[in-house]
KOLVEXBA-12317 format. One record per residue (C-alpha): residue in one letter; y, z, x; residue number from 1. Coordinates in steps of 0.2 Angstrom, whole numbers, plus 2048, in hexadecimal, padded with zeros to 3 digits. Each point is the difference from the previous one (the first is absolute). Layout:
BEGIN
<r aa="a" north="Y" up="Z" east="X" i="NUM"/>
...
***
This chain:
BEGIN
<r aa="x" north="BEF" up="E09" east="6A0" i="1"/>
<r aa="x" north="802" up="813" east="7FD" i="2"/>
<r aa="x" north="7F3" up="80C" east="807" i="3"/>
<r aa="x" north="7F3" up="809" east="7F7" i="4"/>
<r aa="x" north="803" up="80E" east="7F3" i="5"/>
<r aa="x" north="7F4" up="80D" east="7F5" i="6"/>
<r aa="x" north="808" up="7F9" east="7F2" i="7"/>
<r aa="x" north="7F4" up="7ED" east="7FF" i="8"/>
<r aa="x" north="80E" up="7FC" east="7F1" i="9"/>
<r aa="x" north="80F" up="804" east="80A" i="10"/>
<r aa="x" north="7F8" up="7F5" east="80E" i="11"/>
<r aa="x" north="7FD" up="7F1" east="7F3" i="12"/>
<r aa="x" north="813" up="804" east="7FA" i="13"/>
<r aa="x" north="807" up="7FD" east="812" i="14"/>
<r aa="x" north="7F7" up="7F2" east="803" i="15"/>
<r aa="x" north="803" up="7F6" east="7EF" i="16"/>
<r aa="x" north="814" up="803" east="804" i="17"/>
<r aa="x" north="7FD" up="7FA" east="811" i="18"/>
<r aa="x" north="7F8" up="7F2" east="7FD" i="19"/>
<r aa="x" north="80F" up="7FC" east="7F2" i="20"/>
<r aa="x" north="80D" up="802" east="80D" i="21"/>
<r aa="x" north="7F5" up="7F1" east="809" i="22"/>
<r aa="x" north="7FF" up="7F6" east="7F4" i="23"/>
<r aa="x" north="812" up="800" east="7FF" i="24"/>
<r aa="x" north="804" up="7FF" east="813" i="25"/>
<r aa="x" north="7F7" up="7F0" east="7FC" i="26"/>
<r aa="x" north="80B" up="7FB" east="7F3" i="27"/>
<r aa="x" north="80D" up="802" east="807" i="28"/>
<r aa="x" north="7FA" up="7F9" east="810" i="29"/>
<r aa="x" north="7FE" up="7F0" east="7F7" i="30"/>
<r aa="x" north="812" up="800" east="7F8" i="31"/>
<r aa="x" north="806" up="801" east="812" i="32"/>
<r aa="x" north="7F5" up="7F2" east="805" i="33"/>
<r aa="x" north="806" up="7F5" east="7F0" i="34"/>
<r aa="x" north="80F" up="805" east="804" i="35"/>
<r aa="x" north="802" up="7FB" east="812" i="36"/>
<r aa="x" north="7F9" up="7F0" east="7FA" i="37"/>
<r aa="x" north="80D" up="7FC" east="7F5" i="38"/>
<r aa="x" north="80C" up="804" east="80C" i="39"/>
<r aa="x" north="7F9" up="7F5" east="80F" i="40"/>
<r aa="x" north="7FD" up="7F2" east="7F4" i="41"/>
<r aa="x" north="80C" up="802" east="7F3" i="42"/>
<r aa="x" north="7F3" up="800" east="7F1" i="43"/>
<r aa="x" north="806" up="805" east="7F1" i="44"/>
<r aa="x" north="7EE" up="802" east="7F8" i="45"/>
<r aa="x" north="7FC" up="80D" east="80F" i="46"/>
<r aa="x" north="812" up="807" east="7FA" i="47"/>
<r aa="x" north="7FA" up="802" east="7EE" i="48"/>
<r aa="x" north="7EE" up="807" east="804" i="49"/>
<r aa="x" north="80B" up="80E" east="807" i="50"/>
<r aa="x" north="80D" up="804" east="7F2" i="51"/>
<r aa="x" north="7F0" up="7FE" east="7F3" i="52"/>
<r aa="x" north="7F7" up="80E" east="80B" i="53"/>
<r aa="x" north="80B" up="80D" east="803" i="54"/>
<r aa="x" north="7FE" up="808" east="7EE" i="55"/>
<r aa="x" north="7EE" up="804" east="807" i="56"/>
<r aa="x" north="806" up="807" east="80D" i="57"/>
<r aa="x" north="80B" up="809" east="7F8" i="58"/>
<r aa="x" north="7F0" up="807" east="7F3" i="59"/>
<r aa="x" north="7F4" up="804" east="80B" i="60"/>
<r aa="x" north="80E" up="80C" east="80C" i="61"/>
<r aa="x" north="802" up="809" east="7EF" i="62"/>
<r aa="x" north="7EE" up="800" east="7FE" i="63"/>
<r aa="x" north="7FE" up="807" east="810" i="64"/>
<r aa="x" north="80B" up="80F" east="800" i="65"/>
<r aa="x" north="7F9" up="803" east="7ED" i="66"/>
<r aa="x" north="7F1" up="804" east="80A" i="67"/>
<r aa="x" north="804" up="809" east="80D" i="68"/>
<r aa="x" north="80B" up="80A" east="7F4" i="69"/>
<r aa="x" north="7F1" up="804" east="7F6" i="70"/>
<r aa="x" north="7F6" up="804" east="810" i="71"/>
<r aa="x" north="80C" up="80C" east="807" i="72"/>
<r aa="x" north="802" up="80B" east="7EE" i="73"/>
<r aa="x" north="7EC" up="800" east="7FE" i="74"/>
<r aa="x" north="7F9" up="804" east="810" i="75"/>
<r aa="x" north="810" up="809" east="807" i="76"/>
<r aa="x" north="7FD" up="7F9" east="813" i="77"/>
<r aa="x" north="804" up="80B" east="80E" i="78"/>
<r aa="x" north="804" up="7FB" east="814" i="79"/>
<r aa="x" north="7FA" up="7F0" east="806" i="80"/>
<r aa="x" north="7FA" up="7FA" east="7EF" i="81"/>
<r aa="x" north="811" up="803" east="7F8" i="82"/>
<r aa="x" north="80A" up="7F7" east="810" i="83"/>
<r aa="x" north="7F3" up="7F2" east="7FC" i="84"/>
<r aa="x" north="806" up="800" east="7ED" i="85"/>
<r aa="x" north="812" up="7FE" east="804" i="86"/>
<r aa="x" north="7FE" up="7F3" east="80E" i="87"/>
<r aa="x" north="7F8" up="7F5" east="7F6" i="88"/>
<r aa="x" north="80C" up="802" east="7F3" i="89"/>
<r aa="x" north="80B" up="7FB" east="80D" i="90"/>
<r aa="x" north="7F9" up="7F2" east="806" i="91"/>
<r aa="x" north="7FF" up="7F9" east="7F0" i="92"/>
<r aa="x" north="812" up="804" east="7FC" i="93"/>
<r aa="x" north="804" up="7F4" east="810" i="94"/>
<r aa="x" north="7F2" up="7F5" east="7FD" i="95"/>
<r aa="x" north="80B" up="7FB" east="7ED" i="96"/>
<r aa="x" north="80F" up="800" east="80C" i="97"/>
<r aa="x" north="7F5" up="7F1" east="80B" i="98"/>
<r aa="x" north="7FE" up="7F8" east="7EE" i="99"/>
<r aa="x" north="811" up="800" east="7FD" i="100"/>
<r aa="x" north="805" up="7F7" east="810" i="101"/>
<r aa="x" north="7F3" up="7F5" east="7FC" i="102"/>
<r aa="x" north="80A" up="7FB" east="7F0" i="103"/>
<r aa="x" north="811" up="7FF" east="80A" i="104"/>
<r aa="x" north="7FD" up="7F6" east="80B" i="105"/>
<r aa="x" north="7F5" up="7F4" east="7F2" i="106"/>
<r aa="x" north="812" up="800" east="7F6" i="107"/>
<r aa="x" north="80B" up="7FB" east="80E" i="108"/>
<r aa="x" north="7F3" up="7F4" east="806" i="109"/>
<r aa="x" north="803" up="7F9" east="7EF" i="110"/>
<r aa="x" north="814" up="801" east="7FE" i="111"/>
<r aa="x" north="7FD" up="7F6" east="814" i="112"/>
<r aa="x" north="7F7" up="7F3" east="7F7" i="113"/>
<r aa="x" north="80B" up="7FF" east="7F2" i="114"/>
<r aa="x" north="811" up="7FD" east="80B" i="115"/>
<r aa="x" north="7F6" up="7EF" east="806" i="116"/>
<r aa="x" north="805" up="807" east="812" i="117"/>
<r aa="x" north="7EB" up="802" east="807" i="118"/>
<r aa="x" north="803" up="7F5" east="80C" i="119"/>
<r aa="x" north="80E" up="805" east="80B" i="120"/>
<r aa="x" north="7FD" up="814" east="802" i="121"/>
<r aa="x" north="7F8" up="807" east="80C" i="122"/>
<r aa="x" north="7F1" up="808" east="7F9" i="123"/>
<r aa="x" north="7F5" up="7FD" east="810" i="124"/>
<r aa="x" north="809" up="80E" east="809" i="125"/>
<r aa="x" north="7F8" up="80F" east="7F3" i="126"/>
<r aa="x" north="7EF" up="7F8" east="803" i="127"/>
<r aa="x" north="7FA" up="80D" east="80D" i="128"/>
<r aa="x" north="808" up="80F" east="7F7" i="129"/>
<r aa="x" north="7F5" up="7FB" east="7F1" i="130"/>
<r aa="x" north="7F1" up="7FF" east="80C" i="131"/>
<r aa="x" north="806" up="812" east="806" i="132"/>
<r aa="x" north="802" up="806" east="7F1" i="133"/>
<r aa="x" north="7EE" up="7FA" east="7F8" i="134"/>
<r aa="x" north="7F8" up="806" east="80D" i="135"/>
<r aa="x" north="808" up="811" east="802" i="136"/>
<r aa="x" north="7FC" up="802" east="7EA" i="137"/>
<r aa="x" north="7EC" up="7FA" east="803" i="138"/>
<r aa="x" north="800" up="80E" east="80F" i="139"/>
<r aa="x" north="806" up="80F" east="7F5" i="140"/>
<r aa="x" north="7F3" up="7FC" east="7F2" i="141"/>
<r aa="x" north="7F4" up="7FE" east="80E" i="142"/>
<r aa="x" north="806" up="812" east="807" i="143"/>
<r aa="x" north="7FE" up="807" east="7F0" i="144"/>
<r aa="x" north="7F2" up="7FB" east="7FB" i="145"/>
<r aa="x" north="7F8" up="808" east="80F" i="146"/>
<r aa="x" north="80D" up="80D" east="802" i="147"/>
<r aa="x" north="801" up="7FA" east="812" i="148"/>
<r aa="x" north="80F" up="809" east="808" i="149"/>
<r aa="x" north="801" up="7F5" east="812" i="150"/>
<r aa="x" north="803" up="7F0" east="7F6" i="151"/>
<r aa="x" north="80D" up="80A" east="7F5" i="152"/>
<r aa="x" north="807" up="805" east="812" i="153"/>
<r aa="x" north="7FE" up="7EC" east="803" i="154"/>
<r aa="x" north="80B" up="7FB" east="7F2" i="155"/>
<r aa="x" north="80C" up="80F" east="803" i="156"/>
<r aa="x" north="803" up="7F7" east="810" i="157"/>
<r aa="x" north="801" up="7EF" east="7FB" i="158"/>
<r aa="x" north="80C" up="801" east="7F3" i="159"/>
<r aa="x" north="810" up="7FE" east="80A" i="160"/>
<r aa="x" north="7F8" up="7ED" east="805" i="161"/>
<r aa="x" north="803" up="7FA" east="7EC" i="162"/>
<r aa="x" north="814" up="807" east="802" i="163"/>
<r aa="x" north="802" up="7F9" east="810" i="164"/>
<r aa="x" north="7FB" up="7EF" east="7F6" i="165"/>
<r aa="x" north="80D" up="805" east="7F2" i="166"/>
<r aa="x" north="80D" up="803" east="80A" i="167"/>
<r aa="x" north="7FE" up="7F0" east="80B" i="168"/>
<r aa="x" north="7FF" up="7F7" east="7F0" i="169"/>
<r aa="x" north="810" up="808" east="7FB" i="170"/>
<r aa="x" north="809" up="7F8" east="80D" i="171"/>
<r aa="x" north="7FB" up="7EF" east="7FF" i="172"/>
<r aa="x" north="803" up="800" east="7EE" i="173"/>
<r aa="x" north="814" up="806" east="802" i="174"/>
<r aa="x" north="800" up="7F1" east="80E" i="175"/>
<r aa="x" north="7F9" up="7F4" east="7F4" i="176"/>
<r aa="x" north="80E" up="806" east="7F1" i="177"/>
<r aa="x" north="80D" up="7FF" east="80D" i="178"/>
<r aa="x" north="7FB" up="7EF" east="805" i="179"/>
<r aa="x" north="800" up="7F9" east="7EE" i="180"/>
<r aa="x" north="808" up="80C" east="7F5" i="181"/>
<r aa="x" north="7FA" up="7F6" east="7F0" i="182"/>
<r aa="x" north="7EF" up="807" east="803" i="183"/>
<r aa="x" north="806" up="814" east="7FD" i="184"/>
<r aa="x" north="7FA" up="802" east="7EF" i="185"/>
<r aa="x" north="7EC" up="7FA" east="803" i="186"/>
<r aa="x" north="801" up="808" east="810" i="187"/>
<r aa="x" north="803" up="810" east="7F8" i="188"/>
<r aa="x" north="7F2" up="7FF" east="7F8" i="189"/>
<r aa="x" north="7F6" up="7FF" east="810" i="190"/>
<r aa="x" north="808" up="80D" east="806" i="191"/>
<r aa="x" north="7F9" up="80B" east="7F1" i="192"/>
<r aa="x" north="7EF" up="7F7" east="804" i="193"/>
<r aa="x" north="802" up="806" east="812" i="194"/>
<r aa="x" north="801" up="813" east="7FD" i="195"/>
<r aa="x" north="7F4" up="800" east="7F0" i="196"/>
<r aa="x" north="7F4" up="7FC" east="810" i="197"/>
<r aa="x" north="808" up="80C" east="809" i="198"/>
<r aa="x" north="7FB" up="80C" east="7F2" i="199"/>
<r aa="x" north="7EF" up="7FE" east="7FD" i="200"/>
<r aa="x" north="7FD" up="802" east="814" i="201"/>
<r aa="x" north="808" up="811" east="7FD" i="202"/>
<r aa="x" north="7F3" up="806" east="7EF" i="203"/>
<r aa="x" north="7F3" up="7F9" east="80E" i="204"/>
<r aa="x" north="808" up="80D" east="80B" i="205"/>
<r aa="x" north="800" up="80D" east="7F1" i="206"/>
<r aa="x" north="7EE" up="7FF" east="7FD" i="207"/>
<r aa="x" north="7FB" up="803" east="812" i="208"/>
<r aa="x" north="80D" up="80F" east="800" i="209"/>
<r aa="x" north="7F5" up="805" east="7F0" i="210"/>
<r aa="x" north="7F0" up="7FF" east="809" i="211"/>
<r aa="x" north="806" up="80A" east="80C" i="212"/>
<r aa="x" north="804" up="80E" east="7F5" i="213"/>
<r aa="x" north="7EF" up="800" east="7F8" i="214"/>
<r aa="x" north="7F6" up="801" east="80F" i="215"/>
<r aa="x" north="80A" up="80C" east="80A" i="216"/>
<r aa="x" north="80B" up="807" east="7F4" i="217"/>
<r aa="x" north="80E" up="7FE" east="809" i="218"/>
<r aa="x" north="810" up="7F6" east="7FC" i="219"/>
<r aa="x" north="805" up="7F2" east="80B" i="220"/>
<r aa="x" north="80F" up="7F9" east="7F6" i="221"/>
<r aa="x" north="80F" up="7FE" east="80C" i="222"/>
<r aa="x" north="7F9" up="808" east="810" i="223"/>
<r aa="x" north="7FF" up="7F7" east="812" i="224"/>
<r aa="x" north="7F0" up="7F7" east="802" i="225"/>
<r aa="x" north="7FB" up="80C" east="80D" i="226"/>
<r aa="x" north="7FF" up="80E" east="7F3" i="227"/>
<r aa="x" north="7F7" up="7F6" east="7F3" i="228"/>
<r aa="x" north="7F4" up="7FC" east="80F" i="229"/>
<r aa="x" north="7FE" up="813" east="805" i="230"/>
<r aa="x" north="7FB" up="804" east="7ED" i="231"/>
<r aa="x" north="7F3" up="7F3" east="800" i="232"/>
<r aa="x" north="7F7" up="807" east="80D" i="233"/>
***
């Protein structure tokens, strides 16, 4: 991923972090993918393949920054290599953050199933914001891998699809606790399962804002799409 530099070591350095922040991208991809599937099927074995994983996650985050940490105090990066450095210390902070959602949602899926009430909540309804969500997470690790800052523009732009799902969802989940009021606790649940999609949508959106900031040096974070356009050009 990182250009060449004189330095053959520092080169085989950047690329052996990198290469660790994809294996956990795929990780934590497949926590989200476990996850999801829990959710849509209400399996608690998917459920527990989560909550046994997330330790790893955890480990290999520390791992990571350990890493970089020694990188950075060794070699002493300047300009573009040392915006590299932090982004990817940054993506792997969100990347953790992913996991962690991964392991919400595993847990309430679980406390669902344990209530005995699968059947009757309306689970379809977040079935496209997962789809959303997935497909924004496998885009970013795409992106980054390649350091491709139109598909980073891409996701940037696609993002407010994943709340507009959230919030739909919102609404027909106060509806369905207005009509049966007995529902109110396990709905709750999927309302936390709603915006733990929500949120790993928005890392996806951090990891494209991160991409940005390596290639052009310039950051986008809270800036109209017209201005994070101009600065990829």
């Amino acid at each position: 991923m990182p250009e060449k530099h004189l330095s053959t070591q520092f080169d085989s350095e950047l690329n052996a972090v990198s290469s660790r922040v994809m294996e956990l991208g795929g990780l934590v991809e497949s926590q989200i993918t476990n996850a999801f599937y829990a959710l849509s099927q209400y399996s608690t074995e998917s459920a527990n393949l989560v909550i046994a994983n997330e330790p790893r996650v955890n480990a290999m985050e520390i791992d990571i920054d350990r890493e970089l940490s020694s990188i950075i105090a060794r070699r002493q990066p300047t300009a573009r290599d040392l915006r590299l450095l932090v982004a990817i210390s940054k993506t792997t902070a969100n990347l953790e953050r992913v996991g962690d959602e991964a392991d919400k949602i595993a847990r309430m899926v679980k406390s669902i199933i344990d209530s005995g009430a699968t059947r009757t909540l309306p689970t379809s309804g977040l079935r496209l914001a997962c789809e959303l969500a997935s497909g924004q997470l496998r885009k970013s690790l795409d992106a980054f891998a390649r350091l491709d800052t139109a598909m980073a523009v891409t996701i940037l732009k696609e993002d407010n699809l994943i709340d507009q799902e959230f919030d739909g969802f919102v609404r027909k989940l106060i509806t369905y606790m207005m009509e049966d009021p007995r529902t109110i606790s396990t709905s709750l649940d999927l309302l936390f399962i709603a915006k733990a999609i929500e949120r790993v949508g928005d890392h996806a959106k951090n990891i494209a804002e991160f991409i940005i900031y390596i290639v052009k040096g310039a950051d986008v974070r809270h800036i109209p799409m017209a201005d994070v356009e101009s600065a990829v050009k």
